[in-house]
N, C-alpha and C positions, 0 to 999 in steps of 0.2 A: 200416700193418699192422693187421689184425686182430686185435681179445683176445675171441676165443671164449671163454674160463678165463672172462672176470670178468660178463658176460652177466646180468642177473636175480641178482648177488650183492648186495641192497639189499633194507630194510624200506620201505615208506613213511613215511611222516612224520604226514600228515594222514590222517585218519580217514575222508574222504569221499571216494571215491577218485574222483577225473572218467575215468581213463585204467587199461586193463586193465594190476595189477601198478604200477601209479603213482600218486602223489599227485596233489592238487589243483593246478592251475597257476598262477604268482605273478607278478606283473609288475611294473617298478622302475620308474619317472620316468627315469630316463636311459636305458633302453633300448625305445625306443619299436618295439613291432612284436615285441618278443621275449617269450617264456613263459617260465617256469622251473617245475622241478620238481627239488624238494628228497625225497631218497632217502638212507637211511643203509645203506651198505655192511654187507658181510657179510663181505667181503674186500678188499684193494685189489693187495694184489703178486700179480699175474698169470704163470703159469708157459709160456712157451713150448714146445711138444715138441721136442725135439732133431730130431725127421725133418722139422720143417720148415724147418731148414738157416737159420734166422735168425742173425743176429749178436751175438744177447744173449739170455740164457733167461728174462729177467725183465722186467716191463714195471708204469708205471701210469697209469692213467688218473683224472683226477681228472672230470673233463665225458662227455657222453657228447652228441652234437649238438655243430655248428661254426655260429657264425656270419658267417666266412668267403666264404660263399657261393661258394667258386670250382668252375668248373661240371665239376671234374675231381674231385668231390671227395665226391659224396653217394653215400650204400648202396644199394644197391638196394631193387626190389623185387621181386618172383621172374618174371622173363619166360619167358614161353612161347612158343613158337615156333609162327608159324601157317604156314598152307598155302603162303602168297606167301614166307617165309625170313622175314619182319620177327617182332616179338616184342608179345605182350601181356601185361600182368600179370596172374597168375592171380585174382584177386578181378574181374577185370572180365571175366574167359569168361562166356560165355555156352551155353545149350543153341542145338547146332546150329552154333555157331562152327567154320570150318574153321580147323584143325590138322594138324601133321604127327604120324604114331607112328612106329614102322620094323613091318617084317616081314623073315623069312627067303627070300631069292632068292637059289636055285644056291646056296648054302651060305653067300652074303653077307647080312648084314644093314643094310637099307636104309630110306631114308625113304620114306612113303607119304604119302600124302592120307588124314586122316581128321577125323570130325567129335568134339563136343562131345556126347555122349549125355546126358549130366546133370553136376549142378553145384551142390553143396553146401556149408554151412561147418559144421565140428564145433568141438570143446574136447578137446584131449589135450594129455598131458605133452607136453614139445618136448625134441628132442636137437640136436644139430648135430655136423655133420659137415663139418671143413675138410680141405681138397685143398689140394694141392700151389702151387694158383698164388692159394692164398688164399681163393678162394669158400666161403661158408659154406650149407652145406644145410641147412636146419632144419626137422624132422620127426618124426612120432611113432615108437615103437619098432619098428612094424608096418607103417611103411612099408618100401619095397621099391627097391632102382636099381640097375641092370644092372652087372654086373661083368666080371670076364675069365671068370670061370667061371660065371656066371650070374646068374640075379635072386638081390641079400640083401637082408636086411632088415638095419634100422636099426643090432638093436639083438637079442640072443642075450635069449629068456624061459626063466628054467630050468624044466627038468619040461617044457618042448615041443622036439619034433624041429623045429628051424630051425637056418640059417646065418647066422650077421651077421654084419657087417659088421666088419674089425681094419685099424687102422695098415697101410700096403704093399698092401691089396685096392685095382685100378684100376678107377675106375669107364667107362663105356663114352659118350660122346658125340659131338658136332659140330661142327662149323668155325661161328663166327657167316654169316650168309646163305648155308645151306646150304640146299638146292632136294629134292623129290623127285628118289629116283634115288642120293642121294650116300650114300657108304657110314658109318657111325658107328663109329667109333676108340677104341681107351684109348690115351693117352700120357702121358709122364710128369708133366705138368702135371694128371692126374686120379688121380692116386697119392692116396690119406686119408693123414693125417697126424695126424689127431685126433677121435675122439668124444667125447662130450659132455654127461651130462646134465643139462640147463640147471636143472632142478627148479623147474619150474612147469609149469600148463597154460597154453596160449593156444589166441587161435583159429588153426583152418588151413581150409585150403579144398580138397577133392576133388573130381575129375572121373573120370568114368568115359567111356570113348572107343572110338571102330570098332574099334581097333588093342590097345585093353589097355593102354596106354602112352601115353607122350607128351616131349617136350623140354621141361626146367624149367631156365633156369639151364644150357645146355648140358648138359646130362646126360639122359640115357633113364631119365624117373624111373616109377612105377607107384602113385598113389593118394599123400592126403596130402601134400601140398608148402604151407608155411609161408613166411610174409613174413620176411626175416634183419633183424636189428638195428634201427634206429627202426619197418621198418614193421610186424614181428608185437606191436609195442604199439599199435596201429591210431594209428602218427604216418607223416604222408607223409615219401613218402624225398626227396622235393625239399626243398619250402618249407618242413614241416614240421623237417626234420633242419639247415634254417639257423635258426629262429627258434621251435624248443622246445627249452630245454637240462635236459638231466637233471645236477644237481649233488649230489654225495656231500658231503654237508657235514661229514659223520664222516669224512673221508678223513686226517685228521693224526691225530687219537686212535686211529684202525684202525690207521694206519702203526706209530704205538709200539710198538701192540701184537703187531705179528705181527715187527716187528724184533727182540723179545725174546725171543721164543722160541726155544730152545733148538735146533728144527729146521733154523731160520732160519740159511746158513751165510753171508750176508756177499755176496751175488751182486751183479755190478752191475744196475744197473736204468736202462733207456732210456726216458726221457718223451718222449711228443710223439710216438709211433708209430702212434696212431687219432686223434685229436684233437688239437686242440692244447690246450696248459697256460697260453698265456699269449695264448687269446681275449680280447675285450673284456671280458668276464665276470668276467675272474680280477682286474679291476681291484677288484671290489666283493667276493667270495670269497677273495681270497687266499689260495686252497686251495693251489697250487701253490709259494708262496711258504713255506704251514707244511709243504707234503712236502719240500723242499732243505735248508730247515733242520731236519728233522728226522734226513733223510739224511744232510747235517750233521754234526750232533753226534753221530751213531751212526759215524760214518768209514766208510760206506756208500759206494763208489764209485758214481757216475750220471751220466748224459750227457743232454743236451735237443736235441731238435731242433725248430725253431719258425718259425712267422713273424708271431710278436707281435711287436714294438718292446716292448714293455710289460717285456720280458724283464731291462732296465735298470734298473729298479727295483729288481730285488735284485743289484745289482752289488756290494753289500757281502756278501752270503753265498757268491755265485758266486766272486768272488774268494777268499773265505779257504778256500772249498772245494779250489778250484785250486792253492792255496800249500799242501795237504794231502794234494794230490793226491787227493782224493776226484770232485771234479767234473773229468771226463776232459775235458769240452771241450763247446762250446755249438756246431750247426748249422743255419744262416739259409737256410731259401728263398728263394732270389731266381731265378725266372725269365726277368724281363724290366726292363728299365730303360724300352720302350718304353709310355708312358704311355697310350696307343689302349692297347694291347693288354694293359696293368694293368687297367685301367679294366674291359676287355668281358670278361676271362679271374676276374679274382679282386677285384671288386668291395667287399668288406667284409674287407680285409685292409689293413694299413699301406703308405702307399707306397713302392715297390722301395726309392725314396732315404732313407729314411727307417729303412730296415733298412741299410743299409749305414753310416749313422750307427751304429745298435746295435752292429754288428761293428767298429766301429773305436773306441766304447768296452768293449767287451769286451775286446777287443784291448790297452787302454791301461791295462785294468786285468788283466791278465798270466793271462788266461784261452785255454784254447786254441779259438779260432776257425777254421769252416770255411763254405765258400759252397756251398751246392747248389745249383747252374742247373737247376731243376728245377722243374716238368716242361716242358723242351723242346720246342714245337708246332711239327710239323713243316708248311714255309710259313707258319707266323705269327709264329714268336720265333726262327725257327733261318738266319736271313739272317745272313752275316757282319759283319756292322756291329753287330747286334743283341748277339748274342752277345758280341763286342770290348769293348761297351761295359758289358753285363755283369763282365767278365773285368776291365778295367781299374778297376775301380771297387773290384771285390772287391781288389785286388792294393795300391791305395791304401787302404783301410781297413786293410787290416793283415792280412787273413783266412789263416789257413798254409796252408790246401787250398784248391782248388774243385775240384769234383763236376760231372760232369755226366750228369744222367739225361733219356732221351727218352720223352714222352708213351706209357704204356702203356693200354689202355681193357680192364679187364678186366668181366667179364661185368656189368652191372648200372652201372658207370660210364660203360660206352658207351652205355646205353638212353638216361643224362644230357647226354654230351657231344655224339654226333650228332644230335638235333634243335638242339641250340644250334649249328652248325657247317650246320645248312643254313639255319637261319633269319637269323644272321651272315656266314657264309662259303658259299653255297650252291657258290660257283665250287670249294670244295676237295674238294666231299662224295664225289665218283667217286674222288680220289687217295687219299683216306682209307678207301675203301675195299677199293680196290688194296692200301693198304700193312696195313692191320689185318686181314683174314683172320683173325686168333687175337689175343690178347690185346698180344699186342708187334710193334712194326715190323720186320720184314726186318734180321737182325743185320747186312748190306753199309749201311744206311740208320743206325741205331747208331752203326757202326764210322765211317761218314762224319761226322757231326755230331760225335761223341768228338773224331776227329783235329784237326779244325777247332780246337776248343775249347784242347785241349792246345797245340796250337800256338800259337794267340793266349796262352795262361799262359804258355808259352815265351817270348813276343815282349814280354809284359810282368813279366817275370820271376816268377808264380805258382809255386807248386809245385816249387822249388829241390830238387834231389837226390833225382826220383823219378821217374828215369829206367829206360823197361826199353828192351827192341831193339825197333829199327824206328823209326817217326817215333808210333807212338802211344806213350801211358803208360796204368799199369795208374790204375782211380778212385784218387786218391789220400782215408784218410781221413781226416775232418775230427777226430776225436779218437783218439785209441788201438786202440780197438776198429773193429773194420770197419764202414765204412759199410754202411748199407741196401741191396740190391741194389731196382733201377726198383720189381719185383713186391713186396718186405717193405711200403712205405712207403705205410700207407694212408691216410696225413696227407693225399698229395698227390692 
């Protein structure tokens, strides 16, 4: 999931800055290939908006970059849609690049062919604006993107006649590999759910075009469109965002202090929802370690969800958390037991068996444990054997849930995952196109892979007394609180 809220809430550290809004970059002996950038927060408890229907109003991030590397798993950076349906990031347009805009035909609005008339980079404050299914826009106040009632801007200036943009305005766009000719839609996945103002400048990049317009990010946007998250600090969204980590090294002293505060009423808080807490990194930081115990001793309720192994290392706080009922319960990604496909999918993570160790010490030390089969790749991890062996493994460590979520590619995730899928999987690239049209597979494609799962929990007695009608079960979840639905979880 996304934390829009905590965005640029850091001082720098070092006084020479290499990286616009960041410090200088550090690098350890044991992390060969990796950067770091140390940043002192401004804030750390991250406020979720209610309209965006999450399952916890609170959140923190201690990391910002994953080293991870799993290829379902990096930010984007802002693709535009060119003439042929496929997408370029806007920093590499060019003058004269064909593009798609729309125009008004017969009373429909439509995609056209148009070019790239000019192509600039300026410096303005930046806002951001998340939708419904997560995508963050991020842009000056003066930019503009089509609505149900027309072009708004960002962002209401007082003392000028404009409209900006509120919570509930739908914004208007496209189906991914959408062609001239096809009509551009609001639906409820382009619902705003949150503005923003990040309170800094950055750079962005403008284009001016045949059409006036253009497709950024699925959206009919109009001038100024900005890089979201590692890349408007000009870090790539690939390689850069596995192996440059921005660390809040104040991130337990901030904790104290905004837990004391008087405003502060006690909310739970879910780790491990952008990032993970117990990356490699946190071995040497043990940032994550002083936010539980902090959490801790304040009788702060919190849940993690992960897939460090590393996570056993505070088996002694997690436990007495749990005996407090403060730590609602710990959640392990495990996707695959299948080692090929550990190996090509999620490269710089712990091995699958290796987490399932984690959850049966978690488990042994009276903690509530749950397995996310997640993210499910459909024809590569969602073979029945595949799954079973998942399932059965989870069911022997002790885990009280499994979860299963299917591979989502939302806008910017997919720019990541299909070239890896045709350079790896070339033979699946046409199904996968078939089944992703939009951000999520075919809920019949879901529902199938769900049922399977639950029945194998069934067969090896998972998920004991959470039964609804019919031969599916509703997600069971892994701690008190509702699990993440597929779209929250932008760990994975």
């Amino acid at each position: 999931m996304a934390d829009a809220a905590q965005r640029l809430r850091w001082d720098t550290v070092e006084q020479e800055s290499a990286l616009p809004g960041l410090g200088q970059r550090i690098t350890h002996p044991e992390f060969a290939g990796t950067e770091f950038v140390h940043v002192r927060a401004k804030s750390l408890l991250n406020h979720v908006p209610a309209a965006a229907g999450m399952p916890f109003e609170w959140t923190i991030n201690t990391y910002r970059g994953c080293t991870h590397a799993c290829t379902y798993c990096a930010a984007p950076e802002t693709p535009v849609m060119l003439a042929d349906g496929h997408t370029r990031q806007i920093q590499h347009l060019r003058k004269g690049d064909a593009i798609l805009g729309t125009r008004l035909v017969s009373g429909r609005r439509v995609l056209v062919d148009t070019t790239v008339d000019d192509h600039w980079q300026t410096t303005k404050r930046a806002y951001a604006v998340t939708l419904a299914d997560g995508r963050r826009l991020v842009a000056s106040a003066d930019h503009r993107f089509l609505a149900d009632g027309g072009w708004r801007y960002v962002r209401d200036v007082e003392g000028r006649q404009r409209s900006g943009l509120t919570p509930g305005a739908r914004l208007v766009g496209v189906a991914t590999f959408a062609m001239p000719g096809a009509t551009v839609r609001s639906g409820p996945e382009l619902l705003v759910v949150g503005i923003e103002d990040l309170g800094v400048e950055i750079p962005m990049y403008d284009i001016t075009t045949g059409t006036g317009d253009f497709i950024a990010n699925g959206v009919v946007s109009h001038n100024c469109f900005a890089r979201p998250t590692h890349t408007y600090l000009d870090l790539d969204a690939g390689r850069d965002f596995e192996s440059v980590i921005v660390v809040k090294i104040n991130a337990v002293e901030r904790l104290r202090a905004e837990l004391r505060k008087p405003s502060w009423g006690g909310h739970h808080v879910a780790l491990g929802t952008n990032t993970d807490p117990y990356q490699r990194c946190e071995g040497r930081y043990r940032l994550t370690r002083g936010v539980i115990e902090t959490l801790t001793e304040a009788g702060n309720p919190y849940s993690l969800l992960t897939k460090g192994t590393l996570v056993t290392r505070d088996l002694d706080v997690l436990a007495d958390a749990a005996r407090r009922g403060v730590c609602t319960g710990v959640s392990m990604s495990i996707p695959t037991l299948d080692e090929d496909v550990w190996r090509g999918t999620e490269p710089g993570t712990p091995n699958p068996r290796r987490r399932l160790e984690a959850i049966a010490a978690l488990h042994d030390a009276g903690i509530p444990t749950g397995v996310m089969v997640a993210p499910i790749i459909p024809g590569i991890s969602d073979a029945p054997d595949q799954l079973e062996a998942v399932v059965k493994g989870a069911v022997e460590a002790g885990a009280d849930r499994i979860t299963p979520i299917v591979l989502h590619l939302r806008p910017g995730v997919r720019e990541q995952f299909l070239p890896w899928l045709e350079r790896e999987r070339p033979d699946l690239l046409e199904r996968y196109r078939r089944l992703y049209p939009r951000s999520y597979a075919p809920k019949v494609e879901q529902q199938r892979i769900s049922r399977l799962l639950y029945r194998l929990a069934d067969r090896h007695g998972g998920n004991r007394g959470r039964r609804v009608r019919g031969e599916e079960r509703l997600p069971a979840p892994a701690v008190p609180a509702s699990p993440p639905r597929p779209e929250q979880l932008a760990l994975l």
